[in-house]
Structure formats: structure tokens, C-alpha cells
C-alpha positions as CSV (number, residue, x, y, z in Angstrom):
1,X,30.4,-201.2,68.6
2,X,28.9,-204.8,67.8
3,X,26.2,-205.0,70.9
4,X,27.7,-207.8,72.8
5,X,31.1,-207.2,72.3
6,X,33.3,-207.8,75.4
7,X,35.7,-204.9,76.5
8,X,37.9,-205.8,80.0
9,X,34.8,-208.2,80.8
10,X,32.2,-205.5,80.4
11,X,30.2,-205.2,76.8
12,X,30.6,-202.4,74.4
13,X,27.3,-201.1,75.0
14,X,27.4,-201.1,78.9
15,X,31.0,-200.0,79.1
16,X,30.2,-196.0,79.0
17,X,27.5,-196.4,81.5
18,X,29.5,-198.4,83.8
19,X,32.2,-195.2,83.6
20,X,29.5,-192.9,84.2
21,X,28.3,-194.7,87.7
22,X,32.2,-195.1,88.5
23,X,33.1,-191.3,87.9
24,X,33.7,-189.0,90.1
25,X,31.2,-186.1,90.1
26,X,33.6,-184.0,88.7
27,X,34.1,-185.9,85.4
28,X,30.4,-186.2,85.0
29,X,30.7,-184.2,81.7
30,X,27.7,-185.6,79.3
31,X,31.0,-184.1,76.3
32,X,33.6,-186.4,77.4
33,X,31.3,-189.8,78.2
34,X,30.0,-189.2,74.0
35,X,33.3,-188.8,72.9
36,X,34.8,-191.9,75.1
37,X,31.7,-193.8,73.5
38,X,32.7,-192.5,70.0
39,X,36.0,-193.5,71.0
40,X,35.2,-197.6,71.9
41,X,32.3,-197.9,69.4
42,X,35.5,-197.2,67.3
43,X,37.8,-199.5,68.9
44,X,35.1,-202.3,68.5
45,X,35.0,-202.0,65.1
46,X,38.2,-201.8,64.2
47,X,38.5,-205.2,66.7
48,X,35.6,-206.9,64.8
49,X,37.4,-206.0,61.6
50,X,40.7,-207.6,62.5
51,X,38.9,-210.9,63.2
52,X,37.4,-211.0,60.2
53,X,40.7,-210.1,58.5
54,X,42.5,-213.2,60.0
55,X,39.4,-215.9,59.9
56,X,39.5,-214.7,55.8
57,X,43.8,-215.4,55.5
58,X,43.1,-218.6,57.5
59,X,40.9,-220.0,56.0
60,X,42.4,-219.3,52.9
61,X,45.4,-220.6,53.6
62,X,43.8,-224.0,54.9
63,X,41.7,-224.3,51.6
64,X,43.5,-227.0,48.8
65,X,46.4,-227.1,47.8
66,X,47.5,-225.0,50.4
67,X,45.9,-226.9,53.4
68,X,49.0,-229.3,53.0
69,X,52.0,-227.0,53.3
70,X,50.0,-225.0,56.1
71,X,49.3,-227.7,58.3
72,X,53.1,-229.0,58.0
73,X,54.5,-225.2,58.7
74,X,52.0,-225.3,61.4
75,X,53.7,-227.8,63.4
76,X,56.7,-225.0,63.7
77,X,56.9,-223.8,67.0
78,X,55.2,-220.2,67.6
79,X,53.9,-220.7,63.9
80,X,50.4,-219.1,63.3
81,X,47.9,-218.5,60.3
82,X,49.3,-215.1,60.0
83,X,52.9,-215.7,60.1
84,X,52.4,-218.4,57.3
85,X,50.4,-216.8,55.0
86,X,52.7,-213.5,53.7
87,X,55.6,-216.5,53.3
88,X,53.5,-218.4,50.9
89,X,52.8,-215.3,49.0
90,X,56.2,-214.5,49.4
91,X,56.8,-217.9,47.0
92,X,54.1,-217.4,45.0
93,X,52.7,-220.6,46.6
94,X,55.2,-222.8,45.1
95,X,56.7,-223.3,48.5
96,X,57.1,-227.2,48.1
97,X,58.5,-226.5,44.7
98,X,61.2,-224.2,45.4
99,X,64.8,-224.9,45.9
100,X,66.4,-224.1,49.4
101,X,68.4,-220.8,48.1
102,X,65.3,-219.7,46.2
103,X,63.1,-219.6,49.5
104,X,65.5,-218.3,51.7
105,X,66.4,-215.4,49.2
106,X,62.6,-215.2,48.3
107,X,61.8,-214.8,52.1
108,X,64.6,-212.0,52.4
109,X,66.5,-214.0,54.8
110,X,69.8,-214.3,52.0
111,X,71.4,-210.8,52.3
112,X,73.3,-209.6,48.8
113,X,76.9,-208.3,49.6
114,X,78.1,-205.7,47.8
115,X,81.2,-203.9,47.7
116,X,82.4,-200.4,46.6
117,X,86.6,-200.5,47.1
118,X,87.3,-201.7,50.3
119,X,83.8,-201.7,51.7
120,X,81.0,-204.4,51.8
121,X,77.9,-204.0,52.4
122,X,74.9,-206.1,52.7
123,X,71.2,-205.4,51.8
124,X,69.1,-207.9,50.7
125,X,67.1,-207.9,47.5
126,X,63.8,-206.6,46.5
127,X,61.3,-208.7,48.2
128,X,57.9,-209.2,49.2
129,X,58.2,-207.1,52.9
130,X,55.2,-208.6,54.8
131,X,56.9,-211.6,54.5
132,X,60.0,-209.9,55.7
133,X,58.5,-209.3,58.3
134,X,56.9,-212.3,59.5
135,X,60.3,-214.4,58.9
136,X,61.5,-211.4,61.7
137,X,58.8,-211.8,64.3
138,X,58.7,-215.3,64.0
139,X,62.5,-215.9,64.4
140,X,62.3,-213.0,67.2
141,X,59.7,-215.4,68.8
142,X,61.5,-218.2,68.9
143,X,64.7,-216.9,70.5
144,X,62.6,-215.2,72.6
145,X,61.3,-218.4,73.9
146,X,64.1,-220.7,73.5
147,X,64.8,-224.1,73.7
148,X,64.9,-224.5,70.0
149,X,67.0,-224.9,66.6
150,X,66.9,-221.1,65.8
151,X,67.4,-219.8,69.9
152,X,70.7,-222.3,69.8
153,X,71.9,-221.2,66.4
154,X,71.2,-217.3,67.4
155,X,73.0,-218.2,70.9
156,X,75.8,-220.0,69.4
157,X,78.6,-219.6,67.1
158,X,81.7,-216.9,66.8
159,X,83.1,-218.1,69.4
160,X,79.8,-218.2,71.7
161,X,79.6,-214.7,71.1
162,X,76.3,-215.3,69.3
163,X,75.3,-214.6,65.4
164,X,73.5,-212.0,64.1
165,X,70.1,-212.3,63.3
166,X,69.9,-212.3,59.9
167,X,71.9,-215.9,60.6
168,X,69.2,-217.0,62.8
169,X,66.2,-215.9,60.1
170,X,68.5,-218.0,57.6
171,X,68.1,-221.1,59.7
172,X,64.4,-220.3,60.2
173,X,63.9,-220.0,56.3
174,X,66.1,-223.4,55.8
175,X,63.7,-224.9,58.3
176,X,60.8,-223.5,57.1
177,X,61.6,-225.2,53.4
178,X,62.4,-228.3,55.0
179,X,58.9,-228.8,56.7
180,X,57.7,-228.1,53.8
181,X,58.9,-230.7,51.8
182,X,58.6,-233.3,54.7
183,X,55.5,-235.4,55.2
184,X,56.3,-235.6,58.7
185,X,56.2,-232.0,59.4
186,X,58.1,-230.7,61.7
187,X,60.5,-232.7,64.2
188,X,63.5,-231.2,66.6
């Protein structure tokens, strides 16, 4: 692990040692404190590396000409770096320049219906998934949390039953282009 690295408010480097003065004799095998060791020198890492993954995508993402469109999806609710970057390679960074139906479709929000005799089914088309996925954590976020657009339109409609959720990621997508193209960002 990184020296210095915090783990539940002790360091990496101090952490097996703590466990050792903590343990009963019993579990005082020399074996099991190297592997547990092993074990969070490999956690660390893999922690350090995540960090550096998501300081890289945002500050990509906040270099020109993206630093425009980022800070306007920004002012989203529950938008983040990492939701925002996968949907602007999703549209090829041409997020501004795209028409409504091309970034909802783009973003796989727009499901294709197709139909074999009598039944219909809907799939939508081959897309870019990591952006599939953020437009679905993002729009499971915000009806999570409520008291917005995509919470009310989720909640609402056939007959208060609710809509489905591919619905509520096509209002997300619609809103999504929207701030986009405003200069004000984002307003409820």
C-alpha cells in the first residue's frame, strides 16, 4: 500500500500491526497477518488506482471544448465527472450539436420496437454500453432521491400507476440535451 494511506482511520502500513495487538492469542498466526497484509497492500492499490482513473476522466472532461458542456451537465442534480464523461463519448462529443432524437437514441434511452406477427418487442440499438449505463444509475439516482423532473415523470403517468423506466431514462436523456444547449445550465 501507498505508506500513508488511510484504511477505517488507521494507515495502510499500521493497519496489520494494529490487528496483531487486537487479536486474540489464538489468531496470532504470523501465516494469516502476511496474507491479510498482502490482502490490503492490495486493496490500497487498487484504491490509489481508481483515484487516479477518475482525476484523469475529470480533468479531461473539464479541458476545452468540453469544459463548457461539462460544467452545464454538471448543474444536473446527482451529476458527476463519471456519469458525464461515457455520455459525451457516447456522442462522439458532439453533444451540443446533436439533435434531441439523435442523443436520446445515441445514449440508449430510445428503445427500437420490433414485431414478428402479433408480438412486439423492444430492444434498443447497438450502443455505446458505459454510457448505458451511466444514463441508468443516474436516472436510478434521481428517483431514488426525488423531488425532481425524472422522480415525477417515473412516479407519474398510466393512470398514477407509474412508467417504466426506460420512460424515465428518456426524460433524463431529453434533459440531458437541453442543458446542454442552454447557457443557463440547468433550471427545474
Amino acid at each position: 500500500a501507498t505508506p500513508g494511506t488511510r484504511v477505517h482511520g488507521i494507515t495502510a502500513n499500521n493497519y496489520t500491526a494494529q490487528m496483531r495487538l487486537r487479536a486474540p492469542s489464538t489468531l496470532n498466526n504470523p501465516e494469516l497477518f502476511r496474507v491479510l497484509d498482502l490482502e490490503l497492500n492490495s486493496r490500497a492499490r487498487l484504491i490509489d488506482t481508481q483515484r487516479e482513473y477518475i482525476d484523469a476522466v475529470t480533468d479531461q472532461i473539464r479541458k476545452e471544448p468540453l469544459d463548457i458542456v461539462t460544467n452545464r451537465l454538471l448543474t444536473i442534480p446527482r451529476s458527476s465527472p463519471l456519469l458525464i464523461a461515457p455520455l459525451l463519448v457516447a456522442t462522439h462529443c458532439r453533444l451540443q450539436e446533436m439533435e434531441r432524437d439523435q442523443v436520446t437514441a445515441a445514449l440508449g434511452a430510445m428503445p427500437r420496437l420490433k414485431q414478428s406477427g402479433t408480438t412486439m418487442h423492444a430492444s434498443t440499438a447497438k450502443i455505446y454500453s458505459p454510457a448505458a449505463a451511466a444514463l441508468h444509475l443516474w436516472t436510478m439516482q434521481l428517483i431514488k432521491y426525488g423531488d425532481n423532473p425524472i422522480a415525477d415523470h417515473f412516479a407519474g403517468g398510466v393512470k398514477k400507476g407509474g412508467r417504466k423506466l426506460t420512460a424515465a431514462k428518456n426524460k433524463l436523456a431529453r434533459i440531458i440535451h437541453a442543458v446542454a444547449n442552454s447557457e443557463e445550465g440547468y433550471k427545474e
